[in-house]
Every structure is written in structure tokens, then in C-alpha cells.
N, CA, C and O atoms as a Maestro MAE file, in Angstrom:
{
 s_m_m2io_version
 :::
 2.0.0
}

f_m_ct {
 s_m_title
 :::
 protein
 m_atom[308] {
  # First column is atom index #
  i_m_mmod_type
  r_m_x_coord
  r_m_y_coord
  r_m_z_coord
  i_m_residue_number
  s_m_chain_name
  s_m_pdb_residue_name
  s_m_pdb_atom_name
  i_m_atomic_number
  :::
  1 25 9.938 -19.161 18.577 1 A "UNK " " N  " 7
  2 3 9.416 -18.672 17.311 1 A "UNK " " CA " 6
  3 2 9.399 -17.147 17.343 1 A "UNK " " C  " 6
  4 15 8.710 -16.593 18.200 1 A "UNK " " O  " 8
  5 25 9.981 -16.556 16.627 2 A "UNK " " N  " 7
  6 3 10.180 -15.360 16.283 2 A "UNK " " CA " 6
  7 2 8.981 -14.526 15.994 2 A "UNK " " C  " 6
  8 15 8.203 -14.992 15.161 2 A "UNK " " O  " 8
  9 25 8.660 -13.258 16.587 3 A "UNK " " N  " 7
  10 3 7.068 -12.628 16.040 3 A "UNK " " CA " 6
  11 2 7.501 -11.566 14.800 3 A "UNK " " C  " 6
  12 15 8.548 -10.930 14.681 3 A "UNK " " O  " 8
  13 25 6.616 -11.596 14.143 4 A "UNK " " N  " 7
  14 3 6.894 -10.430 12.625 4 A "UNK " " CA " 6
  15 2 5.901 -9.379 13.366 4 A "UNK " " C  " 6
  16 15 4.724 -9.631 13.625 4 A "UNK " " O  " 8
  17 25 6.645 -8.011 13.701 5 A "UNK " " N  " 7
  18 3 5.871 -7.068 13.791 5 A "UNK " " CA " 6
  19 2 5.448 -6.062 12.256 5 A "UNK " " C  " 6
  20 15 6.357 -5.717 11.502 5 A "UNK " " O  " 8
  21 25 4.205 -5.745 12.012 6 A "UNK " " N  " 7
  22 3 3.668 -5.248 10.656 6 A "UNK " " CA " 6
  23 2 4.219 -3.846 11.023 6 A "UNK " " C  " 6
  24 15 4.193 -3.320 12.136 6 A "UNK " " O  " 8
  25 25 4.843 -3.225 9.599 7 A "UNK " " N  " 7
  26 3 5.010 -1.863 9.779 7 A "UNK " " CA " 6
  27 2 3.591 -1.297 9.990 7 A "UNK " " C  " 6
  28 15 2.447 -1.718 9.818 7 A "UNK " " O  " 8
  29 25 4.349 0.212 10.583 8 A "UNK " " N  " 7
  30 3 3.121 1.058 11.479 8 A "UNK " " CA " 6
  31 2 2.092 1.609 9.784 8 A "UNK " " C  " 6
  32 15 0.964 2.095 9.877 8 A "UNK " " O  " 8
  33 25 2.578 1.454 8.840 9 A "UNK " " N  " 7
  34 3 2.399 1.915 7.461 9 A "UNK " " CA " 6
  35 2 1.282 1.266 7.143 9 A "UNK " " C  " 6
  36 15 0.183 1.671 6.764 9 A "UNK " " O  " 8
  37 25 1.862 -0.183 7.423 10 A "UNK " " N  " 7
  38 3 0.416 -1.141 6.770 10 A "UNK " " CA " 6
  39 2 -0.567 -1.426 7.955 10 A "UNK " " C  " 6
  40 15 -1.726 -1.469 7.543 10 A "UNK " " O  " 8
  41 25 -0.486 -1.573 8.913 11 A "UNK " " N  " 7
  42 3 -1.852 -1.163 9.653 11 A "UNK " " CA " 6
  43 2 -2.410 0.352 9.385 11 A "UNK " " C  " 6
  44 15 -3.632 0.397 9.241 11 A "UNK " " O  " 8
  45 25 -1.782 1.484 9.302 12 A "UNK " " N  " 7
  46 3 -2.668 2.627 8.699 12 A "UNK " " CA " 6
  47 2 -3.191 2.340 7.049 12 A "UNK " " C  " 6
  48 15 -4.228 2.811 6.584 12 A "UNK " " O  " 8
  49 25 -2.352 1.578 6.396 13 A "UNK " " N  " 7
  50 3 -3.153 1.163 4.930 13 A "UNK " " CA " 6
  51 2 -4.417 0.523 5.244 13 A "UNK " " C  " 6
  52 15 -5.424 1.190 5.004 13 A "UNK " " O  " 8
  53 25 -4.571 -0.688 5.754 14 A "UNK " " N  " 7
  54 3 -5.341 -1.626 5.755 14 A "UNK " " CA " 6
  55 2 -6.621 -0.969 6.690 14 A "UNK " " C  " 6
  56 15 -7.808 -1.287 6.623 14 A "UNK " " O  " 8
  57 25 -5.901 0.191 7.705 15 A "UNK " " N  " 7
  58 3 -7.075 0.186 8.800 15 A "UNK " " CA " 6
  59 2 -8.126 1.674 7.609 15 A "UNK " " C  " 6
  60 15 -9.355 1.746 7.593 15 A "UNK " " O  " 8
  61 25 -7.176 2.621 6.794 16 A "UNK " " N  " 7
  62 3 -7.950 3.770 6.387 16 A "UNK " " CA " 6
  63 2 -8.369 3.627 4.841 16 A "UNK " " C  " 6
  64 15 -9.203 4.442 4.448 16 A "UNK " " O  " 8
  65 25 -7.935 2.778 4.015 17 A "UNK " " N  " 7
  66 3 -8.222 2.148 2.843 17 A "UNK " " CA " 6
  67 2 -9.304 1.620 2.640 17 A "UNK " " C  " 6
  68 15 -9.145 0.448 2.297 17 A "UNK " " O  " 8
  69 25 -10.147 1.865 2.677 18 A "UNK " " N  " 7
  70 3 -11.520 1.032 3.007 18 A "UNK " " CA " 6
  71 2 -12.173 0.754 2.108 18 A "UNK " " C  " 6
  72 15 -12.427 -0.425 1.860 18 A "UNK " " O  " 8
  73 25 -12.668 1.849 1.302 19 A "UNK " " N  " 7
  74 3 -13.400 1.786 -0.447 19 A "UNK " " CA " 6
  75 2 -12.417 2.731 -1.219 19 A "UNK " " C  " 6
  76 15 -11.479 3.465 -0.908 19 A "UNK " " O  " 8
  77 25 -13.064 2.374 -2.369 20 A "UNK " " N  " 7
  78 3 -12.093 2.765 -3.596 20 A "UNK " " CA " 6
  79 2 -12.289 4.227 -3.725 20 A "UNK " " C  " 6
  80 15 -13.398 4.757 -3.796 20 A "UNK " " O  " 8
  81 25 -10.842 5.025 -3.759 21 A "UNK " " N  " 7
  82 3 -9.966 6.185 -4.155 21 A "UNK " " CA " 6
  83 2 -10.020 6.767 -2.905 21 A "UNK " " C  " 6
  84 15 -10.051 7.997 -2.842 21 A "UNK " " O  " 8
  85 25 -10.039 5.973 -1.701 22 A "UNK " " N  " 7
  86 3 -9.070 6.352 -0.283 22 A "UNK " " CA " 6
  87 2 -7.676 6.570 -0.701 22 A "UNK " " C  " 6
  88 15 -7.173 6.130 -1.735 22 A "UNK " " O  " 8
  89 25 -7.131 7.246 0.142 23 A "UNK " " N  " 7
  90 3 -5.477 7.565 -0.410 23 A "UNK " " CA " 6
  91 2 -4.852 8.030 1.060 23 A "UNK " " C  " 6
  92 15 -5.484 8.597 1.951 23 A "UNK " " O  " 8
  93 25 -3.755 7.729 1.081 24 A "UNK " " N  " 7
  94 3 -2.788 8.045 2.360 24 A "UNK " " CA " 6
  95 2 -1.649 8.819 1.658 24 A "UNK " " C  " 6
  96 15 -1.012 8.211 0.798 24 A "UNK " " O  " 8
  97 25 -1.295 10.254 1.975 25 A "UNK " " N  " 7
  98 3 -0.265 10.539 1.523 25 A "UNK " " CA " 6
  99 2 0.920 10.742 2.619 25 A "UNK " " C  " 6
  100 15 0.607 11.100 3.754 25 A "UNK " " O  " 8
  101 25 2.022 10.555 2.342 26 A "UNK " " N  " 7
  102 3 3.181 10.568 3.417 26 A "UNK " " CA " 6
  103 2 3.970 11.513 2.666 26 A "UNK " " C  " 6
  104 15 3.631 11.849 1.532 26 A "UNK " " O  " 8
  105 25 5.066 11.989 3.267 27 A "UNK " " N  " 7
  106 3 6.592 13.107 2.762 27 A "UNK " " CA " 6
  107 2 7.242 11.925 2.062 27 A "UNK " " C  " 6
  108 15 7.107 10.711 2.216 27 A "UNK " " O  " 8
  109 25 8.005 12.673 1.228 28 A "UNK " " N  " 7
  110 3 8.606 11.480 0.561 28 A "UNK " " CA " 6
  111 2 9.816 11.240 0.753 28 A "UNK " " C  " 6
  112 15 10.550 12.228 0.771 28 A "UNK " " O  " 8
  113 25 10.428 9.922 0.955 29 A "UNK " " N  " 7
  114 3 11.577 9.014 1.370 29 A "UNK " " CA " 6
  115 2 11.877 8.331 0.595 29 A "UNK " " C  " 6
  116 15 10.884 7.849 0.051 29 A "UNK " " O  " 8
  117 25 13.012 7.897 0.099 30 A "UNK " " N  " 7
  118 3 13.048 6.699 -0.973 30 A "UNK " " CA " 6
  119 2 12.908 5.679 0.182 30 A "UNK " " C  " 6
  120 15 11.780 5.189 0.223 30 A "UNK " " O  " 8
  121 25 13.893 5.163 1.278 31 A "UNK " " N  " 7
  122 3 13.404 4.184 2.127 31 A "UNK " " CA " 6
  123 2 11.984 4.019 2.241 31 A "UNK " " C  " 6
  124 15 11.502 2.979 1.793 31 A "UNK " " O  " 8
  125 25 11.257 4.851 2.754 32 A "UNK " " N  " 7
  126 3 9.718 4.863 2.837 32 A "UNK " " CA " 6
  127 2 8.903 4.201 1.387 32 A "UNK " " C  " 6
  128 15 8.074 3.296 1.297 32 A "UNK " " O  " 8
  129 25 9.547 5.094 0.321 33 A "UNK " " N  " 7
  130 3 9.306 4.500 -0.964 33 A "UNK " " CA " 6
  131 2 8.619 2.839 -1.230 33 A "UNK " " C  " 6
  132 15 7.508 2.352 -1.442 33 A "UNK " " O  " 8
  133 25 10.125 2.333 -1.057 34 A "UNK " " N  " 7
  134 3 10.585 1.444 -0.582 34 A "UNK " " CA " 6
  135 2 9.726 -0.216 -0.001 34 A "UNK " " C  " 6
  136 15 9.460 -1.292 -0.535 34 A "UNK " " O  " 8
  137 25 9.542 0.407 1.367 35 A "UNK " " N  " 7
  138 3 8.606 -0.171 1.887 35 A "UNK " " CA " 6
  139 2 7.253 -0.241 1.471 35 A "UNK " " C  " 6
  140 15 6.760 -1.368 1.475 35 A "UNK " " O  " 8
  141 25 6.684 0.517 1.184 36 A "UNK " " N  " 7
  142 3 5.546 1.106 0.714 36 A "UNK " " CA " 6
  143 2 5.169 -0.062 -0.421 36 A "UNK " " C  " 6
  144 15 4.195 -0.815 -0.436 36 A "UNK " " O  " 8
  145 25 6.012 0.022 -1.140 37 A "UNK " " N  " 7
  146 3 5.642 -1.105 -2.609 37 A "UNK " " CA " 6
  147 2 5.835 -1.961 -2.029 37 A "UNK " " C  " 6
  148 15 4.817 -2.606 -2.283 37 A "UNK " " O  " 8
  149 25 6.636 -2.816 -1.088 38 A "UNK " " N  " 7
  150 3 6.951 -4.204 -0.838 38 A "UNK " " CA " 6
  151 2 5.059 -4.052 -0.118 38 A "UNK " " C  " 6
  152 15 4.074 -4.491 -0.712 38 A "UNK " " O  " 8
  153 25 5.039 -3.581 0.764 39 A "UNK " " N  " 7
  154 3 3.940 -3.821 1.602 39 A "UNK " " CA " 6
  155 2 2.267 -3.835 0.722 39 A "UNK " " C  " 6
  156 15 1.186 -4.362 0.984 39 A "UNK " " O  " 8
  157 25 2.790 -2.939 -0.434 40 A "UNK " " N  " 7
  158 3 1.128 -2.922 -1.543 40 A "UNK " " CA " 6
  159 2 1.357 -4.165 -2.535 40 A "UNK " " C  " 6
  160 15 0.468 -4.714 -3.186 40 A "UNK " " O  " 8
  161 25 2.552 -4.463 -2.527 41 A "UNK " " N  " 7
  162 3 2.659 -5.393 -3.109 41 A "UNK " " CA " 6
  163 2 2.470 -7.037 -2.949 41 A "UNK " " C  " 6
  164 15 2.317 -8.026 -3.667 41 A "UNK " " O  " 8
  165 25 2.609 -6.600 -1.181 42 A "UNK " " N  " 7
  166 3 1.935 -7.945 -0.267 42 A "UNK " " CA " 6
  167 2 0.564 -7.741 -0.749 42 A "UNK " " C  " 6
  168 15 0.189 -8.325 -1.765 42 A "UNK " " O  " 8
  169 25 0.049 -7.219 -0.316 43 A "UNK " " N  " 7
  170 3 -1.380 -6.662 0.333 43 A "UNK " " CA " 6
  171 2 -1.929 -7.181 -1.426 43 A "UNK " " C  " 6
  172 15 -2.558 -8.226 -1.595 43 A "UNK " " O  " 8
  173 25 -1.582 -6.321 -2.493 44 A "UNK " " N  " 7
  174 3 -2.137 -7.358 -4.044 44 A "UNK " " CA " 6
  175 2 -1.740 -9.230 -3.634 44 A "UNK " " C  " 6
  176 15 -2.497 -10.000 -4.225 44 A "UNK " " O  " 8
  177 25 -1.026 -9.687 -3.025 45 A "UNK " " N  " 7
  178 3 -1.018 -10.822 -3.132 45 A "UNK " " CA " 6
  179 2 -2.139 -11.518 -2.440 45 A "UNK " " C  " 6
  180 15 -2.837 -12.512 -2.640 45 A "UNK " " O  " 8
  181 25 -2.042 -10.754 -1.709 46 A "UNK " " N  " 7
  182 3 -3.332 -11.330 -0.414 46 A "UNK " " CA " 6
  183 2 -4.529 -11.046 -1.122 46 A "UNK " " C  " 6
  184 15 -5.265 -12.019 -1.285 46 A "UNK " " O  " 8
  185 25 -4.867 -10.086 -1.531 47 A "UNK " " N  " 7
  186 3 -6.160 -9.669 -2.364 47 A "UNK " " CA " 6
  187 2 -6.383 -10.946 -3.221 47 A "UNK " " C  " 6
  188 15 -7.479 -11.504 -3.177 47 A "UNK " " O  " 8
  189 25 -5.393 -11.418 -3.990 48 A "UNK " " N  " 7
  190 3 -5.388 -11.623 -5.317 48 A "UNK " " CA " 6
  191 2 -6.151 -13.568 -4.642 48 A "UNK " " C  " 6
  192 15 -7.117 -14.211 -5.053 48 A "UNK " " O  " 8
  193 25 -5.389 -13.797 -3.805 49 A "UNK " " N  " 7
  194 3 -5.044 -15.213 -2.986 49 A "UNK " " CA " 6
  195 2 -7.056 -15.179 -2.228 49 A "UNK " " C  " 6
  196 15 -7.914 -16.043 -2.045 49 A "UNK " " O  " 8
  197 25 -7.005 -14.268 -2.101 50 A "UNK " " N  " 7
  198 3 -8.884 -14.399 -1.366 50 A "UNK " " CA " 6
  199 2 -9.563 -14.450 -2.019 50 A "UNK " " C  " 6
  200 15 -10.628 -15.027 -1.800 50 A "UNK " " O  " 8
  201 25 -9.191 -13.705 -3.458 51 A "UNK " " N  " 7
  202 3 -10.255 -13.300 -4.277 51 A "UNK " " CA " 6
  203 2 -11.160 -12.087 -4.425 51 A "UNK " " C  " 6
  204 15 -12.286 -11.983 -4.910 51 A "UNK " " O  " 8
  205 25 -10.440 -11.306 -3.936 52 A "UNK " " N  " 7
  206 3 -11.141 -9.739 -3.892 52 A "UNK " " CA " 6
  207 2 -11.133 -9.084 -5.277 52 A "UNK " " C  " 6
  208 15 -12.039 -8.481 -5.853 52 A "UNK " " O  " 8
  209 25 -9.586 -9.418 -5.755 53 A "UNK " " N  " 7
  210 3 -9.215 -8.427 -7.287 53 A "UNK " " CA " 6
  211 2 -9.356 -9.874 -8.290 53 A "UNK " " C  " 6
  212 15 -9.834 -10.997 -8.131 53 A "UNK " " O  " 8
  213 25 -8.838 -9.335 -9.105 54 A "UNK " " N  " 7
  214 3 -8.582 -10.580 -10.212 54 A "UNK " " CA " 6
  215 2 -7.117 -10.661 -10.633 54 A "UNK " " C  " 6
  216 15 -6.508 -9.660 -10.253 54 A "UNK " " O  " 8
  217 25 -6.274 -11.630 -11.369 55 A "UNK " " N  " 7
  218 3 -5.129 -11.446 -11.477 55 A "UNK " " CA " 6
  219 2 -4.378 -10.596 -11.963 55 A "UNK " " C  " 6
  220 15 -3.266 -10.402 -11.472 55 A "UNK " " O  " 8
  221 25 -4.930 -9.755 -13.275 56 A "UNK " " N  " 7
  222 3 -4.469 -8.689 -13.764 56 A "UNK " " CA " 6
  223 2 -4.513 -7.444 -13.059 56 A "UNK " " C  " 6
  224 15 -3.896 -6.445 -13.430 56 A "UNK " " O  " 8
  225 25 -5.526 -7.523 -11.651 57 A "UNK " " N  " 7
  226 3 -5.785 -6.047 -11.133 57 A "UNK " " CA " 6
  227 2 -5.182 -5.735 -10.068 57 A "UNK " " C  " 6
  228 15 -4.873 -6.662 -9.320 57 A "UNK " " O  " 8
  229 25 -4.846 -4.388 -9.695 58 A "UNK " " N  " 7
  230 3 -4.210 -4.060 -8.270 58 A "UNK " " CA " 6
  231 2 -5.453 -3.234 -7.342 58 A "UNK " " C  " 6
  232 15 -6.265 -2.325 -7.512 58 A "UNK " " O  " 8
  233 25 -5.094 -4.032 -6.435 59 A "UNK " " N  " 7
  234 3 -5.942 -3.224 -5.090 59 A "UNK " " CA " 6
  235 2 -5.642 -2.202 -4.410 59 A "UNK " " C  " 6
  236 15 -6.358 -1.327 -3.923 59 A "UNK " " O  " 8
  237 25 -4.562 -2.353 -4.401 60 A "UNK " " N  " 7
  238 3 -3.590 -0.863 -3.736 60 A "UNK " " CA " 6
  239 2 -2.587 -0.479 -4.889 60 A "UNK " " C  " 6
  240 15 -2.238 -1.289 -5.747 60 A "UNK " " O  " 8
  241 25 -2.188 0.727 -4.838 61 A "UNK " " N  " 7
  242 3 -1.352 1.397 -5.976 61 A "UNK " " CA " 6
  243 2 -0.544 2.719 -4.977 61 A "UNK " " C  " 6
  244 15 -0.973 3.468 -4.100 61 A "UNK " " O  " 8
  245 25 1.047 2.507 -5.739 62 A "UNK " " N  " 7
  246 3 1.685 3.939 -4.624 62 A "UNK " " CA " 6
  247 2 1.734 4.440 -6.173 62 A "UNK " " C  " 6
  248 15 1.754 4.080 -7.350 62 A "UNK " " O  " 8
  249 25 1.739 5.327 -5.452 63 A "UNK " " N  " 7
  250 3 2.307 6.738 -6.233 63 A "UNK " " CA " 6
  251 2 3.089 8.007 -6.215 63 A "UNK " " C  " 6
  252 15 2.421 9.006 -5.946 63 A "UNK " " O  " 8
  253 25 4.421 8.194 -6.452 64 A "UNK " " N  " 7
  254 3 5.355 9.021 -5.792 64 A "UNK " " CA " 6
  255 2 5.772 10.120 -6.987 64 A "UNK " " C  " 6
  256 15 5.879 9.993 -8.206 64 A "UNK " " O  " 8
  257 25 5.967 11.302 -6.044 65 A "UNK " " N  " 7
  258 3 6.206 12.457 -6.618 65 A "UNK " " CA " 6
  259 2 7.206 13.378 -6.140 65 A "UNK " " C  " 6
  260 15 6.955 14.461 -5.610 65 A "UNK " " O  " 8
  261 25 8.403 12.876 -6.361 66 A "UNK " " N  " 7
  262 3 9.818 13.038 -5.538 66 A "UNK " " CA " 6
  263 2 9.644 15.291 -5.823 66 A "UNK " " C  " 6
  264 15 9.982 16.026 -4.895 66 A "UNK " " O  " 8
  265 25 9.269 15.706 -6.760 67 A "UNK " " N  " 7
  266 3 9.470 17.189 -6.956 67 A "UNK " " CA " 6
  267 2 8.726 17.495 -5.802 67 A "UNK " " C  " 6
  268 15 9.207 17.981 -4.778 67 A "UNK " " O  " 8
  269 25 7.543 17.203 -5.980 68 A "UNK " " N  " 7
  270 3 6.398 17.550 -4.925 68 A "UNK " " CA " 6
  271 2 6.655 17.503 -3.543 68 A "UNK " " C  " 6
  272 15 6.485 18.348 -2.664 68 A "UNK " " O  " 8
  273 25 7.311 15.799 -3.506 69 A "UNK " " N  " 7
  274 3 8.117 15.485 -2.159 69 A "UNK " " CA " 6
  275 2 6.779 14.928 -1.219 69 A "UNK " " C  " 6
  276 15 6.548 15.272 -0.060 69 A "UNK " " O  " 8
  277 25 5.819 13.796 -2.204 70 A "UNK " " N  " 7
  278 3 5.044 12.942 -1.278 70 A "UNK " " CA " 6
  279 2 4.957 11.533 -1.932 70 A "UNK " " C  " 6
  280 15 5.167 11.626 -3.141 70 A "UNK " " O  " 8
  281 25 4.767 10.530 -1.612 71 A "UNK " " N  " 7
  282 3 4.507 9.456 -1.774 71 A "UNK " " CA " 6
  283 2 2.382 9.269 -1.566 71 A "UNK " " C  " 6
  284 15 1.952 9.668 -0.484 71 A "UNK " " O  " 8
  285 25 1.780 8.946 -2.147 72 A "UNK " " N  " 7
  286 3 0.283 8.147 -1.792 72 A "UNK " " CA " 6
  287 2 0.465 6.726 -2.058 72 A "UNK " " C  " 6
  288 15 1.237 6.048 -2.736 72 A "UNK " " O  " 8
  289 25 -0.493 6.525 -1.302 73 A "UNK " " N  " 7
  290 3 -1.127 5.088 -1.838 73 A "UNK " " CA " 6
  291 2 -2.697 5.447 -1.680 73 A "UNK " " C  " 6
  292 15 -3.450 6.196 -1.057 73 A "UNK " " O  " 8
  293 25 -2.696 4.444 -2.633 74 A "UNK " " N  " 7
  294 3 -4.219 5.092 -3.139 74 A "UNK " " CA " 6
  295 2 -4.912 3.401 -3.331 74 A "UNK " " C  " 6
  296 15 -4.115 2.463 -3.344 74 A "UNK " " O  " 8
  297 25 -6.357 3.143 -3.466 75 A "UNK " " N  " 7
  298 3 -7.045 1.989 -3.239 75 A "UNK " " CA " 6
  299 2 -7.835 2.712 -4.406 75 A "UNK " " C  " 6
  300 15 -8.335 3.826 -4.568 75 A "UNK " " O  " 8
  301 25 -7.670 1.196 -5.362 76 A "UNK " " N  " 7
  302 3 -7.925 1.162 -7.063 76 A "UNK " " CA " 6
  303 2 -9.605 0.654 -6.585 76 A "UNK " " C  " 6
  304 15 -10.341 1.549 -6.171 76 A "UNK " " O  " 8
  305 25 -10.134 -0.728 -6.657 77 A "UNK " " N  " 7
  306 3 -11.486 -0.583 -6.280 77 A "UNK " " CA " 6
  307 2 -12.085 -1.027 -4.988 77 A "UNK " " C  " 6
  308 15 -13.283 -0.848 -4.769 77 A "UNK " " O  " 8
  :::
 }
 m_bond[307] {
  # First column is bond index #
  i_m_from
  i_m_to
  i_m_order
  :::
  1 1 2 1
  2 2 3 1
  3 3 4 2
  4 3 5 1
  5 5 6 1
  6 6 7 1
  7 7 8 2
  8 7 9 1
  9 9 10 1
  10 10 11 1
  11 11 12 2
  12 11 13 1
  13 13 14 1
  14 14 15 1
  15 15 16 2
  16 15 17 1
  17 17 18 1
  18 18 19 1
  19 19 20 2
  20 19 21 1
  21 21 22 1
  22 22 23 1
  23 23 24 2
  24 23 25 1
  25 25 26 1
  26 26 27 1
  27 27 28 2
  28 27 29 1
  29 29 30 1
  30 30 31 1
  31 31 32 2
  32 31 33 1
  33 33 34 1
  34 34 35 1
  35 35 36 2
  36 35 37 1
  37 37 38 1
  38 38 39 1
  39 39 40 2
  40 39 41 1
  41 41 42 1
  42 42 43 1
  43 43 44 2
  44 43 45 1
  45 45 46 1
  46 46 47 1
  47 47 48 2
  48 47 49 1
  49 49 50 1
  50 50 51 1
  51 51 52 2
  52 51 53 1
  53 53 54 1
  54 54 55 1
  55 55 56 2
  56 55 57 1
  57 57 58 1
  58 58 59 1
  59 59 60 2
  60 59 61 1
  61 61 62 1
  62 62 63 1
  63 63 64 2
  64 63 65 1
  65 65 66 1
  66 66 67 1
  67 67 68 2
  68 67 69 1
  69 69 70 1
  70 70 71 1
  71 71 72 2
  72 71 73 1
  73 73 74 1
  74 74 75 1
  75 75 76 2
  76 75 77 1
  77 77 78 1
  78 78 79 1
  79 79 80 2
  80 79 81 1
  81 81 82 1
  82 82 83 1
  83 83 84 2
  84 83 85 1
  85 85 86 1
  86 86 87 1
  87 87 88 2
  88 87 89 1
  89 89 90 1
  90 90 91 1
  91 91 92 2
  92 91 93 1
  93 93 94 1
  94 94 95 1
  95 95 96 2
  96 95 97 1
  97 97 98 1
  98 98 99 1
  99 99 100 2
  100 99 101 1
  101 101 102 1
  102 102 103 1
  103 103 104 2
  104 103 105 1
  105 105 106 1
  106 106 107 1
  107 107 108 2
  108 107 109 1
  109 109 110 1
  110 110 111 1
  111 111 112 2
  112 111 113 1
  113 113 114 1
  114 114 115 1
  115 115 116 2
  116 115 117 1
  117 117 118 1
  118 118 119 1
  119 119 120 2
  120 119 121 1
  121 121 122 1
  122 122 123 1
  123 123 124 2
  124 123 125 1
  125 125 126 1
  126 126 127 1
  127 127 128 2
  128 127 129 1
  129 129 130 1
  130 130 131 1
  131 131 132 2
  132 131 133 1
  133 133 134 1
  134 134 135 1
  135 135 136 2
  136 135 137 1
  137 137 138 1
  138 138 139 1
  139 139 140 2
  140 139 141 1
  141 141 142 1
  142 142 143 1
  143 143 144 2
  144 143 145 1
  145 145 146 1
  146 146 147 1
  147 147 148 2
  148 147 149 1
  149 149 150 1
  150 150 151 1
  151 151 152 2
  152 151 153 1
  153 153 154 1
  154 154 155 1
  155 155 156 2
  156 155 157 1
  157 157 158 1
  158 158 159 1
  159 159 160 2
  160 159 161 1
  161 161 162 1
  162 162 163 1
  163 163 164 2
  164 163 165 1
  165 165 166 1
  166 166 167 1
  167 167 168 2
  168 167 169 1
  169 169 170 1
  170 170 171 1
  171 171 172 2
  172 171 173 1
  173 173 174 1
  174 174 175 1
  175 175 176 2
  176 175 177 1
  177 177 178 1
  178 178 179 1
  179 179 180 2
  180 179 181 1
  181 181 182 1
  182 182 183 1
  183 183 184 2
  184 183 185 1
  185 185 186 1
  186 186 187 1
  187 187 188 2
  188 187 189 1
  189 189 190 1
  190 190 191 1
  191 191 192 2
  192 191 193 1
  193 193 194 1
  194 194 195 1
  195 195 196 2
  196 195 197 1
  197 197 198 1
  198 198 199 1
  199 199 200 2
  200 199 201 1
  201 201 202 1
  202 202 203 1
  203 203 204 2
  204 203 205 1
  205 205 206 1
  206 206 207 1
  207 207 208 2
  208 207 209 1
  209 209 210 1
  210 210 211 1
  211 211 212 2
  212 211 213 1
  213 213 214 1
  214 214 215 1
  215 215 216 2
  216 215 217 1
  217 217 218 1
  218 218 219 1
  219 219 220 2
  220 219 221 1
  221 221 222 1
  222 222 223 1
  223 223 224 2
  224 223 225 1
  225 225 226 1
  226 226 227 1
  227 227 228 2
  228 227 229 1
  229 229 230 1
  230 230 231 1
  231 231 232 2
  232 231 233 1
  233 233 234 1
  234 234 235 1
  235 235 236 2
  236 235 237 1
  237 237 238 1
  238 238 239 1
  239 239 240 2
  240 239 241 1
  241 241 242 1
  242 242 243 1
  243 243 244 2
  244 243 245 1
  245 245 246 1
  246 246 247 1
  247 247 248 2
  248 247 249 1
  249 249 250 1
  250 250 251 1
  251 251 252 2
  252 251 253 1
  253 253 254 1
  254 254 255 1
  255 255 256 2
  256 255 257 1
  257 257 258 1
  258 258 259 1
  259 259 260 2
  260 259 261 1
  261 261 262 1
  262 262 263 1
  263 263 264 2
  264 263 265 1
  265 265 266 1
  266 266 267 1
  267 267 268 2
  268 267 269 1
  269 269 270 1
  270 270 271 1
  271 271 272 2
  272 271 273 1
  273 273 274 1
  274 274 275 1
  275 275 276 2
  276 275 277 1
  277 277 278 1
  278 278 279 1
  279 279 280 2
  280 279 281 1
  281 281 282 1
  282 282 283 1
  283 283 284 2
  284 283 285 1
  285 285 286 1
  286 286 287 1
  287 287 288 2
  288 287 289 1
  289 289 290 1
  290 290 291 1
  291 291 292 2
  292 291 293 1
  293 293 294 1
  294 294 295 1
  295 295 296 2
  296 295 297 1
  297 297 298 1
  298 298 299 1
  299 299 300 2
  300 299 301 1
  301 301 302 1
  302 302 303 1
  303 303 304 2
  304 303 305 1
  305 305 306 1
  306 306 307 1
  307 307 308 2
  :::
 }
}
């Protein structure tokens, strides 16, 4: 059986995200991009599946600013 190692991304989400309008900002990558949404986009499923958010809401949110040249993710509540 094969092991899934978690990007190094989403253990720093999950471990510094704690209460609402924590934010992680990184340099910006479209690859990084990328990942980033697949992984907040897990992370709303899981929320959504426990019962933390509600279906319409997001728990984590990226936000990218290619001029600026950073990516956040930021924790809605």
C-alpha cells in the first residue's frame, strides 16, 4: 500500500491557521498557485464533511496577486 505524503504547504496551513483572518503568505508561483487551491479546496471539503462551515461557506480562501508577486491563504472563520 502506497503512503500519500501531505504537501509541506498543508501541514503549515492546518498547523498556523488556527482562528479566523490567520493568513500565510508565500512568493508567487503559478505551480504553487496551483496546489494551494487543490489543497484549500480539500481542506473546505473536510470542513464541510465534519461540520465546521456550512455548505455555502469556505474555511480557507487563497488569494493571489501575480503584480505584487504573493499568493495568501487566509482562514474565513
Amino acid at each position: 500500500m502506497a503512503r500519500v505524503d501531505k504537501l509541506k504547504e498543508r501541514i503549515e496551513i492546518e498547523k498556523k491557521l488556527r482562528k479566523k483572518e490567520d493568513s500565510i503568505r508565500y512568493e508567487f508561483s503559478d505551480g504553487l498557485a496551483v496546489q494551494l487551491r487543490r489543497c484549500v479546496s480539500d481542506l473546505n471539503r473536510l470542513a464541510r464533511i465534519d461540520r465546521i462551515i456550512e455548505k455555502d461557506q469556505r474555511l480557507y480562501s487563497v488569494k493571489t496577486n501575480r503584480g505584487a508577486g504573493y499568493i495568501k491563504v487566509v482562514r474565513n472563520y
